[in-house]
C-alpha positions in Angstrom: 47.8 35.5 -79.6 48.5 32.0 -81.4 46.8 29.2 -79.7 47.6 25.6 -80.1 45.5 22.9 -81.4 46.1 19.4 -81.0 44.1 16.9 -83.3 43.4 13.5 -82.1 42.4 10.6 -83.8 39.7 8.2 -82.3 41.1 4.6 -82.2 38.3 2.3 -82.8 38.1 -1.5 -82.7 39.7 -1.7 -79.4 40.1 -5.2 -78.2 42.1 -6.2 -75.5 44.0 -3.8 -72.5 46.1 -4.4 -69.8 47.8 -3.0 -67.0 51.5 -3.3 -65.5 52.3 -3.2 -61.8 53.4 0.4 -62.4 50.5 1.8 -63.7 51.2 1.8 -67.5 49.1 -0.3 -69.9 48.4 -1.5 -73.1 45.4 -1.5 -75.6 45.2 -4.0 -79.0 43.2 -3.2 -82.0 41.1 -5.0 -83.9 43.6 -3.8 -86.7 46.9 -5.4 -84.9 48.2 -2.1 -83.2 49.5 -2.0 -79.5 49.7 1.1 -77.8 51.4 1.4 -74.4 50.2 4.4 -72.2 52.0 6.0 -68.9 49.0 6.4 -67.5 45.2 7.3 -67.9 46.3 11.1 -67.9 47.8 10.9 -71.6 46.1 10.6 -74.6 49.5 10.0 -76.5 50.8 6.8 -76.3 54.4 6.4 -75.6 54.5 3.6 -77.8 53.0 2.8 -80.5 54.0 -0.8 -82.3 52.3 -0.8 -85.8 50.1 -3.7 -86.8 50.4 -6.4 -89.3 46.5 -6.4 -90.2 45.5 -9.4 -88.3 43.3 -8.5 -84.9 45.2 -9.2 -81.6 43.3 -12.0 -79.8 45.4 -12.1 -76.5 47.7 -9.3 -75.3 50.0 -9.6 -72.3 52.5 -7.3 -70.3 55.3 -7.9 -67.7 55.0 -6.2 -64.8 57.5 -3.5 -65.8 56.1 -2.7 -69.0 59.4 -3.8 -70.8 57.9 -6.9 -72.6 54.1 -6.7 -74.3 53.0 -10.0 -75.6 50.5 -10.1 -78.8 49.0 -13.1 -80.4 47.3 -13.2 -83.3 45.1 -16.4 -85.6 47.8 -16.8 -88.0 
């Protein structure tokens, strides 16, 4: 009987998170990432928008979830 393993990868330095009125949201990284979650359930994150090495100081979402809004120092 095969069994299947999933590996997951702790994300540390997180930063910033918020939410959209329809229950997804969004965590920043101290390394630049942005990952948007469906919902507290998942530990994949539907999307994941690679970082530019600079930490994310403010993060913001619209209230559908179409838009995320990270600024950085430089």
């Amino acid at each position: 009987m095969k069994v299947n393993e999933n590996s997951y990868k702790t994300v540390g330095g997180l930063n910033n998170i918020v939410s959209t009125g329809n229950g997804n949201f969004a965590i920043s990284s101290e390394d630049g990432h942005i990952r948007m979650y469906s919902d507290i359930a998942h530990k994949r994150a539907k999307t994941d928008l690679p970082g530019f090495g600079d930490p994310v100081r403010q993060l913001d979402v619209t209230k559908d979830g179409s838009w995320i809004l990270g600024t950085c120092d430089t």
